[in-house]
C-alpha positions, 0 to 999 in steps of 0.5 A: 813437413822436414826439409828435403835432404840434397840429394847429389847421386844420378841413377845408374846401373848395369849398362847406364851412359854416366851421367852428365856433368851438372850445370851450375849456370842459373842466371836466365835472360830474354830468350833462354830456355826455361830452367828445369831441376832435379829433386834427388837424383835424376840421370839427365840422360833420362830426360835430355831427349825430351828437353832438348832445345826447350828446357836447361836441366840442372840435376843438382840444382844450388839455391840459385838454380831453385830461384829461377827453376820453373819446372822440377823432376821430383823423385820418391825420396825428395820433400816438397814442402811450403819451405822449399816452393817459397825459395822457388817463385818461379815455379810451375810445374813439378813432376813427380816420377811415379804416383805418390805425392805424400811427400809433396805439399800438394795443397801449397803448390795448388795454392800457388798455382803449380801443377802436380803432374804424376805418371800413373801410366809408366811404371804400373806393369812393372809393379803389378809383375813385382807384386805377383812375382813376390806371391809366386816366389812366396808360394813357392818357397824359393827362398827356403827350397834354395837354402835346403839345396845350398847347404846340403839338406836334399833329403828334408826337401818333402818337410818343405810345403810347396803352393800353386797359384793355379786355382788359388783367390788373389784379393786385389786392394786398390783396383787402379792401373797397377791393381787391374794389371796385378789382377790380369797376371793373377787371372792368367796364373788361373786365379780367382780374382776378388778386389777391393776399391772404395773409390773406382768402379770394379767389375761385378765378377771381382768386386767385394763389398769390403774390405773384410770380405776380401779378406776372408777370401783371398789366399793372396792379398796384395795392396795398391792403395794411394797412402791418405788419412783413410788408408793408413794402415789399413792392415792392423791387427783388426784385418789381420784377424780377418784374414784366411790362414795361411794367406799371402800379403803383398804390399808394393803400394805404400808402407804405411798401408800396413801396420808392420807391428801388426804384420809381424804377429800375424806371421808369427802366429801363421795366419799369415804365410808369408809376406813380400814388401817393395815399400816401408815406413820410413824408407829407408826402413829401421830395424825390425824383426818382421824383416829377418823372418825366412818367410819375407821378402824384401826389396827396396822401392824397386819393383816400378824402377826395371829399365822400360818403366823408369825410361817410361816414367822419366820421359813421361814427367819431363812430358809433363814439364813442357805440357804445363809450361807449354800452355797444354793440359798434362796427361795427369795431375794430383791437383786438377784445380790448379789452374784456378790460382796464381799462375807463375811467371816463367815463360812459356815454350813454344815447340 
């Protein structure tokens, strides 16, 4: 795995407090708070409240700071590879703010003994109303309907096919806390609910046998897989070809689920109608002609990222930080067998 790019730029927006100054004092003794960093760019003011008195954020962690960190905040666009866990011996927990860990060397952190704590709670009704909020947008026909008003063309509006979700099937990939939320919202809209999940129980009302029956039933596709070796674009050519025409897809799980190339031919061709993306590959995203198409939507890695789910998510991995170096079991983690291996040697907190 590469190297992960420093990355020096706190999350803000509209209304944030400023971030506060970073502190580049790493040196530890008997009786200091343990050192918790950052990995891309973390607002202390997210997490402060919780390690207040018990950990030293550092947002933008030196060499120093990584040698003695026992504990690191780690955002989507940050890399933890085995290169960067050996410049930190101390370490025993990251914390990733979301559910992805592709871009985290899982096993080598297991190895060492560090758990990999995820926030799989936080953010999953954010997401789950972006995805339904790209389908409604989508079968509506927001986007062309806003053109025709702004540029003068009142009278081609009827050239313009406006759908429901009313009555519509939505196909649920990926029935985890985001895809059971995604599909609640859908049912609300007086969908029809069919999902698709090889690794979780669905209920016998929406499940699917396969993924290829789910297909050909749903006018609204949207995916909520975890990216792994199986799951790698899982909509290519093949699925595509499976797929009702006309059919909505909605991808806020992970780029590489779709094959974009696939994608684009498939809405070229109409069997597909639109398509709503929140995720890439890579992020950011090359160029592609997919991305141009009036019948997309786009946007960047955001829709988990509203104010409550990233206040949600930032407190529940900083949670997770004093869990492990507390001597408690997190909420959740990518690698339960963890704790069956060397174990650092930061010292634990005791509240």
């Amino acid at each position: 795995m590469a190297k992960p790019a420093p990355v020096h730029t706190p999350v803000t927006g509209p209304g944030d407090r400023p971030a506060a100054a970073a502190v580049h004092t790493p040196a530890t003794g008997p009786g200091d708070p343990p050192v918790v960093i950052g990995l891309g760019p973390v607002d202390p003011g997210l997490v402060s409240g919780v390690f207040a008195g018990r950990c030293r954020f550092v947002a933008e962690p030196g060499p120093a700071d990584l040698a003695v960190a026992a504990g690191a905040v780690v955002r989507a666009e940050a890399t933890v590879d085995a290169d960067l866990l050996d410049r930190a011996p101390d370490l025993r927990v990251l914390a990733r703010t979301g559910v992805g860990v592709d871009r985290v060397d899982v096993a080598a952190a297991t190895e060492r003994g560090i758990a990999v704590v995820i926030t799989p709670g936080a953010g999953a009704a954010a997401v789950a109303e972006g995805a339904i909020g790209m389908a409604l947008h989508l079968v509506k026909r927001f986007g062309p309907l806003t053109d025709l008003v702004r540029q003068g063309r009142w009278a081609e509006r009827a050239a313009v096919p406006v759908g429901d979700l009313d009555g519509a099937t939505l196909g649920v990939v990926g029935y985890g806390r985001i895809g059971r939320r995604a599909a609640d919202l859908g049912a609300a809209f007086g969908m029809t609910v069919l999902a698709y999940d090889p690794a979780a129980d669905v209920p016998a009302g929406r499940s699917c046998a396969s993924l290829g029956e789910l297909a050909a039933a749903s006018d609204v596709i949207t995916l909520h897989l975890p990216l792994t070796g199986q799951t790698r674009h899982i909509v290519d050519d093949a699925f595509l070809t499976g797929v009702r025409p006309g059919a909505i897809l909605i991808n806020c799980g992970r780029g590489a689920l779709i094959d974009t190339d696939s994608v684009w031919r498939a809405l070229c061709s109409g069997r597909l109608g639109g398509v709503g993306l929140d995720v890439f590959d890579p992020e950011p995203p090359a160029p592609h002609p997919l991305y141009r198409h009036p019948d997309v939507v786009l946007t960047p890695h955001l829709m988990g990222l509203s104010g409550r789910a990233t206040a949600a998510t930032f407190t529940a991995a900083a949670q997770g930080i004093l869990d492990v170096l507390g001597g408690r079991e997190p909420q959740a983690v990518a690698n339960p067998t963890w704790r069956t291996r060397g174990q650092g040697t930061a010292k634990e907190i005791h509240p």
